[in-house]
KEKOL-529593 format. One record per residue: residue number from 1; z, x, y of N, C-alpha, C in turn. Coordinates in nm, 3 decimals. Each point is the difference from the previous one (the first is absolute). Layout:
<sites>
num|n.Z|n.X|n.Y|ca.Z|ca.X|ca.Y|c.Z|c.X|c.Y
NUM|Z|X|Y|Z|X|Y|Z|X|Y
...
</sites>
This chain:
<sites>
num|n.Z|n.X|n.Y|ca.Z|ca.X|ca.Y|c.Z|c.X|c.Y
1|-4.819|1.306|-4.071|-0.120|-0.083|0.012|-0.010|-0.102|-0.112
2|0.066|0.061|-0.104|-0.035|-0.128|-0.105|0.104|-0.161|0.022
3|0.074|0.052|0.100|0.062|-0.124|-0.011|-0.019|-0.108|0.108
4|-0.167|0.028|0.092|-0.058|-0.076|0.084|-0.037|-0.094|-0.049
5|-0.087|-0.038|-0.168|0.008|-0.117|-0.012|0.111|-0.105|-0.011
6|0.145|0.054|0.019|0.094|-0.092|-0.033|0.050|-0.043|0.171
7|-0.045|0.100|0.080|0.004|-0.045|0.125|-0.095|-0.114|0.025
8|-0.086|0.002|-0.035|-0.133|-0.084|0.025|0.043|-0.167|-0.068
9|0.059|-0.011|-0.070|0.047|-0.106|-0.096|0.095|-0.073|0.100
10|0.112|0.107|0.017|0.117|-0.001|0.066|-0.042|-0.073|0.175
11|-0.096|0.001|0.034|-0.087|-0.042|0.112|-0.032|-0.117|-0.024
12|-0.039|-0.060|-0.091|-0.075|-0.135|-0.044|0.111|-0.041|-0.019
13|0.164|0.043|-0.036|0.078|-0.108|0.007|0.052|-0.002|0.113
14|0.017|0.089|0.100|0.031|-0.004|0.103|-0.099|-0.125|0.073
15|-0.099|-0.045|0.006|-0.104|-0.062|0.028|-0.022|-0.153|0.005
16|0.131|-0.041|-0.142|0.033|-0.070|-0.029|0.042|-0.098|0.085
17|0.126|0.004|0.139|0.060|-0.089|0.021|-0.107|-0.015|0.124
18|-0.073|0.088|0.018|-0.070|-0.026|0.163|-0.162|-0.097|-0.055
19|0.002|0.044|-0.086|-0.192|-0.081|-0.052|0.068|-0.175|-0.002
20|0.130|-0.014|-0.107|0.063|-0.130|0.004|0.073|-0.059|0.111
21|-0.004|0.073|0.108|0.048|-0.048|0.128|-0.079|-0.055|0.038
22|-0.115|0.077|0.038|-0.129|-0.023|0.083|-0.056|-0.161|-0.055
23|-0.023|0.022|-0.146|-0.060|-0.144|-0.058|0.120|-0.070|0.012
24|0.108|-0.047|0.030|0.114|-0.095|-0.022|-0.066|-0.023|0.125
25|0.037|0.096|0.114|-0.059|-0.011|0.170|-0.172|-0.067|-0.017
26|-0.036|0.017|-0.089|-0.178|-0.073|0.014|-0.070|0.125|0.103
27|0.062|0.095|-0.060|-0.131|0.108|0.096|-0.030|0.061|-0.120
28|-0.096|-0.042|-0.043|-0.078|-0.008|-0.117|-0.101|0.143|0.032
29|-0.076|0.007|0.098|-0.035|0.105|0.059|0.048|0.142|-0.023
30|0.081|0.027|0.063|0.110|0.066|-0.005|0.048|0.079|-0.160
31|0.016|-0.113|-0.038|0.053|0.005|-0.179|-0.085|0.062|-0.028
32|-0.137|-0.066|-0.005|-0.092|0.054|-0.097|-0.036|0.140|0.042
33|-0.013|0.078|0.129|-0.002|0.135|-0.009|0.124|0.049|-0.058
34|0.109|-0.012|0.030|0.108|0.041|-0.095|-0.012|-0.002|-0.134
35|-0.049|-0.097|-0.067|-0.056|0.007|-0.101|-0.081|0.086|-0.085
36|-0.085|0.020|0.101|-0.117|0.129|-0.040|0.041|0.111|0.026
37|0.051|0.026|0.102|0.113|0.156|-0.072|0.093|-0.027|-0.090
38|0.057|-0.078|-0.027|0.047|-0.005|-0.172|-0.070|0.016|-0.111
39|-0.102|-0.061|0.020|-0.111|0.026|-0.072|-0.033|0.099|-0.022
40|-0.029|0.070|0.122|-0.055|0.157|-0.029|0.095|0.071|-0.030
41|0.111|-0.004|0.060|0.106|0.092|-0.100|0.058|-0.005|-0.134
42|-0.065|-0.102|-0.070|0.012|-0.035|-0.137|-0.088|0.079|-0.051
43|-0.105|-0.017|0.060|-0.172|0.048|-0.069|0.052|0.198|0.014
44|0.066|0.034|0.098|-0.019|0.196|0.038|0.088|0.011|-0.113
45|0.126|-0.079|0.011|0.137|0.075|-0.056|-0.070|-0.040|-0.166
46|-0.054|-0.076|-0.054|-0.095|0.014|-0.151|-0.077|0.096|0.008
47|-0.050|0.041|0.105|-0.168|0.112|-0.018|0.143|0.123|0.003
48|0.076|0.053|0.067|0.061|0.087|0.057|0.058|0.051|-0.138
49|0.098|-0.099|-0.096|0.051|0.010|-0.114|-0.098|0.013|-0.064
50|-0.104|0.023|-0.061|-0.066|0.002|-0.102|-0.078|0.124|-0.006
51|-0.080|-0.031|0.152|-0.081|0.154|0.042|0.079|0.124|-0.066
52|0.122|0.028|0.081|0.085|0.105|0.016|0.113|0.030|-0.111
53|0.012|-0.131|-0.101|0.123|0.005|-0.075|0.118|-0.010|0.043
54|0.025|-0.078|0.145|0.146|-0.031|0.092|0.060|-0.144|-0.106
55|0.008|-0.014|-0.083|0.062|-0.075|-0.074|0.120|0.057|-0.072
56|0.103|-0.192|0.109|0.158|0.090|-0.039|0.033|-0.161|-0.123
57|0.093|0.039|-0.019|0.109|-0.134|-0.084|0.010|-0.099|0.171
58|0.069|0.088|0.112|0.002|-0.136|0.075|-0.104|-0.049|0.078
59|-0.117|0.061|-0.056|-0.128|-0.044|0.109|-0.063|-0.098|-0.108
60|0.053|-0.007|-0.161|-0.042|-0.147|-0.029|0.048|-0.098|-0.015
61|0.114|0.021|0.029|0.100|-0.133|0.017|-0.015|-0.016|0.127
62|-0.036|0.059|0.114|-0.048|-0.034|0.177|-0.106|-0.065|0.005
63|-0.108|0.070|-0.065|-0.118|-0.065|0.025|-0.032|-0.166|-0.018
64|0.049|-0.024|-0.118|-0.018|-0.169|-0.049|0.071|-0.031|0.087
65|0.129|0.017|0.027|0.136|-0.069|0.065|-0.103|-0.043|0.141
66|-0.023|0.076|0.053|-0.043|0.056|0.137|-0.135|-0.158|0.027
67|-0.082|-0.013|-0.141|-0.076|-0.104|0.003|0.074|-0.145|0.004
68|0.067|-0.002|-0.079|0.110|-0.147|-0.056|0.034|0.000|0.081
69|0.090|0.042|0.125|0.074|-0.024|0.088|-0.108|-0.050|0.132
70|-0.118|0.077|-0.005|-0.073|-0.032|0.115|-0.046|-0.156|-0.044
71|-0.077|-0.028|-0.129|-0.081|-0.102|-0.010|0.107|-0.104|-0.037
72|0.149|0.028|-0.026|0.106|-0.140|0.015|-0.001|-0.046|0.095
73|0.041|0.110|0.141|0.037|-0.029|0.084|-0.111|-0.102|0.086
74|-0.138|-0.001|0.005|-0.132|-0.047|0.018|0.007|-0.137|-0.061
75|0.049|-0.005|-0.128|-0.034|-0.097|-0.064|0.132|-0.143|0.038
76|0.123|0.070|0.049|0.107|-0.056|0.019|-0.013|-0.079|0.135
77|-0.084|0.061|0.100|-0.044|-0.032|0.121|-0.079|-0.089|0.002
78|-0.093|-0.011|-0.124|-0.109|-0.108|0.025|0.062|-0.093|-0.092
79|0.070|-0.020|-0.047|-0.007|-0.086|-0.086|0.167|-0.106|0.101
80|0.041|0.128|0.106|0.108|-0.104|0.103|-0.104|-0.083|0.079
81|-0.147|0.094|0.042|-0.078|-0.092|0.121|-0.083|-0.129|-0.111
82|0.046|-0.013|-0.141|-0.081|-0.064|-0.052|-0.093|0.001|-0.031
83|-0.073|0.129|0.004|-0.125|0.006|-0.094|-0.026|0.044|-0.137
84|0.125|0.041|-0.060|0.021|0.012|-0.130|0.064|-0.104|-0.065
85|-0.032|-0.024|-0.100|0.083|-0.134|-0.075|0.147|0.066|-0.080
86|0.130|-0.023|0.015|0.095|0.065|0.008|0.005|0.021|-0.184
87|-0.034|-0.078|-0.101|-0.034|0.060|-0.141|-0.096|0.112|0.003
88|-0.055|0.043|0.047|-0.065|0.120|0.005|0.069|0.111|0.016
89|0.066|-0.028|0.123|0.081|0.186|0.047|0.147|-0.016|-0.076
90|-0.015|-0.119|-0.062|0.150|0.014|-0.118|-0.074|0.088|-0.083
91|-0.079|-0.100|-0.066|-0.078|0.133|-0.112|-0.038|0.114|0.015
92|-0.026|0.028|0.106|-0.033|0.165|0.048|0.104|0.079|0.023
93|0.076|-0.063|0.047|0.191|0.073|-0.010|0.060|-0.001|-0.102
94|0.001|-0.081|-0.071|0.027|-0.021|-0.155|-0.012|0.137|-0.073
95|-0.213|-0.031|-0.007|0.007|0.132|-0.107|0.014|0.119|0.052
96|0.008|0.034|0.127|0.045|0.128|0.068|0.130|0.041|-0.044
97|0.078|-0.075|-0.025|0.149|-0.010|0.032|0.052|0.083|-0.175
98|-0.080|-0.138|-0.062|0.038|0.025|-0.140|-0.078|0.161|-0.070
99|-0.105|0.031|0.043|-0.074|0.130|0.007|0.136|0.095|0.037
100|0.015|-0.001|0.114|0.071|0.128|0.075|0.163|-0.029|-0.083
101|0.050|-0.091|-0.032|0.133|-0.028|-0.140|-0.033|0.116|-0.099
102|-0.147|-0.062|-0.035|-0.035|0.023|-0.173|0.036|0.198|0.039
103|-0.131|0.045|0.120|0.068|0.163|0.025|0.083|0.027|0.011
104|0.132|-0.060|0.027|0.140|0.038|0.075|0.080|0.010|-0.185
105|-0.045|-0.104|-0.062|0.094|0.008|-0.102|-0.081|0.062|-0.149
106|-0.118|0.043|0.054|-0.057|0.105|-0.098|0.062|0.121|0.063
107|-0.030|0.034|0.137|0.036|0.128|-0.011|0.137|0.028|-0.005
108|0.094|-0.090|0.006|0.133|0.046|-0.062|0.076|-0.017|-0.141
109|-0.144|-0.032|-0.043|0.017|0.017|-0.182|-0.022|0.142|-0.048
110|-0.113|0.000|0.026|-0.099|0.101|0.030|0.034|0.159|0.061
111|-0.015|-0.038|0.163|0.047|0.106|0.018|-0.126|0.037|0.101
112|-0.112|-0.024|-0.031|-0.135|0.020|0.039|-0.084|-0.126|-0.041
113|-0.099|0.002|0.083|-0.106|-0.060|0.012|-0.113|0.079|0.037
114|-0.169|-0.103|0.001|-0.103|0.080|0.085|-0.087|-0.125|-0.010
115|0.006|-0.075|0.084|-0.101|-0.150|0.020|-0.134|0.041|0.038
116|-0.091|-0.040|-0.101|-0.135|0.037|0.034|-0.032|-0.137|0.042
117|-0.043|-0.088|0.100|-0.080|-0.144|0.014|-0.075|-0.011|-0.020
118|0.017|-0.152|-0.124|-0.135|0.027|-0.044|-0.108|-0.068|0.073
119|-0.130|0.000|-0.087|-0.139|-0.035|0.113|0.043|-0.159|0.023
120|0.071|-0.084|-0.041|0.055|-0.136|-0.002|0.078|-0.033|0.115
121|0.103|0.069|-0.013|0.070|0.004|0.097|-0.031|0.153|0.131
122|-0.095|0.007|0.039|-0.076|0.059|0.110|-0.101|-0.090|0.056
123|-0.067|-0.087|-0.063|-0.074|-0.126|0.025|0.098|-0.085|0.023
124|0.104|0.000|-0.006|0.107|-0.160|0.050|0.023|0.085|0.158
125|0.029|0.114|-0.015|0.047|0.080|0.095|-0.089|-0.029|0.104
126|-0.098|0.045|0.001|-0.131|0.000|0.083|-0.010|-0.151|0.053
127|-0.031|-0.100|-0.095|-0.018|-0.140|0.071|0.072|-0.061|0.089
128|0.150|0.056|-0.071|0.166|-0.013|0.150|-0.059|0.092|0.161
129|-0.094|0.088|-0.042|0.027|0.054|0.146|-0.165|-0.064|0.035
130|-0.108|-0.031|-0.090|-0.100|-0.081|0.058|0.008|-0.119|0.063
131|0.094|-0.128|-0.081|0.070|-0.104|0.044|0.060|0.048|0.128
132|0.075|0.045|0.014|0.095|0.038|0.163|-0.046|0.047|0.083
133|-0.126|0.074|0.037|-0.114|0.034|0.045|-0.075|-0.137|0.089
134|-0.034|-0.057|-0.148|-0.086|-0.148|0.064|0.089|-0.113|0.049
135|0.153|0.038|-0.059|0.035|-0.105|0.102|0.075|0.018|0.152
136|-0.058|0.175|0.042|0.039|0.023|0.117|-0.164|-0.039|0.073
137|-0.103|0.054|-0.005|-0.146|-0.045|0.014|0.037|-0.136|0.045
138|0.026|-0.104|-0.114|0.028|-0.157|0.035|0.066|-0.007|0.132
139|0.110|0.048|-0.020|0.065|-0.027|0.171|-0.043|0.046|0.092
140|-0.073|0.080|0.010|-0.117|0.102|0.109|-0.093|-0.100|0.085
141|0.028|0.005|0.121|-0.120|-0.128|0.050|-0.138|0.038|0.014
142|-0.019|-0.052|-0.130|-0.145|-0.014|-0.076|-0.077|-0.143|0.009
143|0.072|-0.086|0.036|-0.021|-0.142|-0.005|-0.034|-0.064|-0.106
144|-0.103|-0.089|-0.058|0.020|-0.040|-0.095|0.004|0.083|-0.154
145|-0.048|0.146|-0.002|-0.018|0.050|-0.082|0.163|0.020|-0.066
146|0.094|0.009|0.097|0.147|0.035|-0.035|0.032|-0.117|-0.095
147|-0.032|-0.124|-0.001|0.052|-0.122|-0.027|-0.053|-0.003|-0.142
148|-0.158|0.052|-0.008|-0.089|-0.047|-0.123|0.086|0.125|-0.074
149|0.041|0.132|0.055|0.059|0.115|-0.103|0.100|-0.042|-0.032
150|0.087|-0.050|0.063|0.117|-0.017|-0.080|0.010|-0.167|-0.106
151|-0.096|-0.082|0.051|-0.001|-0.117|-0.133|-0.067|0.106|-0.109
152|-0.132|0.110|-0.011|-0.028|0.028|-0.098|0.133|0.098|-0.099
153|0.098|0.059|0.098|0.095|0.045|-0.064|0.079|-0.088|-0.086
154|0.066|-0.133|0.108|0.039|-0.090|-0.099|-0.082|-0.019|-0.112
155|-0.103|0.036|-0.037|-0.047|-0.147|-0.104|-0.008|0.146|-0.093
156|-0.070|0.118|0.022|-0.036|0.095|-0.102|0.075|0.098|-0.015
157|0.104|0.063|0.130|0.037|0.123|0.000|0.115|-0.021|-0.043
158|0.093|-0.098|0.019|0.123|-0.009|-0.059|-0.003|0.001|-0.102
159|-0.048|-0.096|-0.093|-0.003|-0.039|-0.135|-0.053|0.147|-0.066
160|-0.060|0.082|0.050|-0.045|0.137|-0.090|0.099|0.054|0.044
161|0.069|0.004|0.100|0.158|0.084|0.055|0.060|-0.075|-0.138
162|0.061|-0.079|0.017|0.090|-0.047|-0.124|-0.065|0.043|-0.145
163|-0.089|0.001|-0.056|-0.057|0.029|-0.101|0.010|0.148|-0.039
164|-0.068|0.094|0.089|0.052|0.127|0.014|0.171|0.056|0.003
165|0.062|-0.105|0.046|0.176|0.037|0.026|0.025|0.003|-0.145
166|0.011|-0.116|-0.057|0.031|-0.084|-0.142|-0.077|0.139|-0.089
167|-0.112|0.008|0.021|-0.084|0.097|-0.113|0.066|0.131|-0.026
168|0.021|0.071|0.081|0.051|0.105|0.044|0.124|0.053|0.005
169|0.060|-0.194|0.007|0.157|0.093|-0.019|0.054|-0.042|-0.146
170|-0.096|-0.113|-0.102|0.023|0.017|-0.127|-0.033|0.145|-0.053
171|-0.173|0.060|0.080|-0.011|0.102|-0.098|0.121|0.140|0.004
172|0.059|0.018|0.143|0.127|0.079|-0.010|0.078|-0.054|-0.080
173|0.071|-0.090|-0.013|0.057|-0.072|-0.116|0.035|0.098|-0.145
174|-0.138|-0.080|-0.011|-0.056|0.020|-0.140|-0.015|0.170|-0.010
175|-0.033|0.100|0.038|-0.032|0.116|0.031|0.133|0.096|0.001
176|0.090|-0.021|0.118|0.089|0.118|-0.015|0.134|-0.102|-0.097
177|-0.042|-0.097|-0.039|0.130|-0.058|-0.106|-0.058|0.085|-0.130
178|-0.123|-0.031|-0.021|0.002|0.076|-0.136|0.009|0.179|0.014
179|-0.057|0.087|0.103|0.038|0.111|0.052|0.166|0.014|-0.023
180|0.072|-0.097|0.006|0.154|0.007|0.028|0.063|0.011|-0.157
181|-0.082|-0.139|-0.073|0.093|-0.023|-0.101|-0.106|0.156|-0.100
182|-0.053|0.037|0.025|-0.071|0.118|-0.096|0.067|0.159|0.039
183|0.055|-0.015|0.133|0.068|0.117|0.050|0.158|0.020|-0.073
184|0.040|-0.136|-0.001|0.121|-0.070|-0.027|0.007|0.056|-0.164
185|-0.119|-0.052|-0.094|0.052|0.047|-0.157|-0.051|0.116|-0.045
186|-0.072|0.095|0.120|0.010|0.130|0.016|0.142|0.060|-0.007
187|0.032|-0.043|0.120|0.117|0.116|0.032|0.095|-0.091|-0.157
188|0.032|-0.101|-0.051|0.069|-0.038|-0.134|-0.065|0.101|-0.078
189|-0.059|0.001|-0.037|-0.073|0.080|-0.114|0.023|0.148|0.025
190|-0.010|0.063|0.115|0.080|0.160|0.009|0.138|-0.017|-0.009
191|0.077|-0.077|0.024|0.169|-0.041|0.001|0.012|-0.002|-0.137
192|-0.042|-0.073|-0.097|0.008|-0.077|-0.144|-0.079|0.189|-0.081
193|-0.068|0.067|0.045|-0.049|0.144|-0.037|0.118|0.107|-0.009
194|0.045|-0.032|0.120|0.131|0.116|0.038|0.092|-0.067|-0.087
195|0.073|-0.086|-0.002|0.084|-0.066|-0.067|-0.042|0.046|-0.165
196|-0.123|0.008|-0.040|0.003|0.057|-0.152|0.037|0.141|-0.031
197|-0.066|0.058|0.120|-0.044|0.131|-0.004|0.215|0.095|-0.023
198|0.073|-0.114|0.106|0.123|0.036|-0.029|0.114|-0.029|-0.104
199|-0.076|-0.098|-0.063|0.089|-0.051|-0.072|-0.042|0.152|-0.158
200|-0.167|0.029|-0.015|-0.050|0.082|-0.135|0.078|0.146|0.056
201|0.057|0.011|0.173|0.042|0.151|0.011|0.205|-0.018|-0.082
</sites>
């Protein structure tokens, strides 16, 4: 049982190529209930892990993955039908990209990791899936309201998308580099210990 939340994850990427079909296809409809069971299986497989203590090593490297892959794939789609401005989902792929590097080549320094997100980057998180939300609504025949949501996206929601990207992926940056270089003259400083300790035997 504990390893249902990694099923549940494992679902949302499965989820992946059919939600970005549907919107490439303009059945926007469609998507967006697909959507909301992604949604909800994001929301159980968090309550499920936490309630119960079903937390594995690969249910937190699933879980994020499981998000990034859904809200690229969303974002890659709108920004082919043109409603994203294509510097945007660079930058959003960008710092995804360079993020999921920075883990790959910590944890094979390392050995281990344990990414807590912070409240910074959970607010960038959140606005990527609020933004993609409103710009499925927009395509929804709503009539003029679709038209007025998505100029207010252009003018306010992007520019806080980019602001949040940039913010967020300096403060990882800045955060597990110094985590790195302090782990780094740790483990020197037990090496440079042993090294005395053998030289006084």
């Amino acid at each position: 049982m504990n390893a249902l939340p990694n099923y549940l994850s494992m679902l949302r990427i499965a989820l992946v190529v059919p939600i970005a079909w549907l919107l490439w296809q303009q059945q926007v409809m469609s998507a967006f209930w697909l959507m909301l069971v992604a949604a909800g299986s994001d929301a159980l497989d968090g309550f499920l892990a936490r309630r119960f203590g079903w937390q594995t090593e690969l249910g937190t490297l699933l879980d994020p993955l499981a998000d990034k892959f859904l809200v690229a794939a969303m974002y890659l789609v709108f920004t082919l039908h043109s409603l994203i401005p294509v510097w945007l989902v660079v930058l959003i792929l960008t710092r995804d990209f360079l993020i999921l590097l920075g883990v790959g080549v910590y944890r094979g320094v390392f050995g281990d990791i344990t990414v807590n997100p912070s409240l910074l980057s959970k607010t960038n998180t959140a606005v990527q899936i609020v933004v993609v939300l409103l710009l499925m609504v927009s395509q929804m025949p709503v009539g003029a309201l679709g038209a007025d949501l998505l100029a207010l996206l252009q003018q306010f929601g992007f520019p806080l998308l980019a602001a949040l990207c940039i913010a967020s992926g300096c403060h990882y940056l800045f955060y597990w580099g110094r985590h790195s270089w302090r782990r780094l003259r740790g483990q020197q400083g037990v090496e440079s210990d042993g090294r005395a300790e053998q030289g006084d035997s």
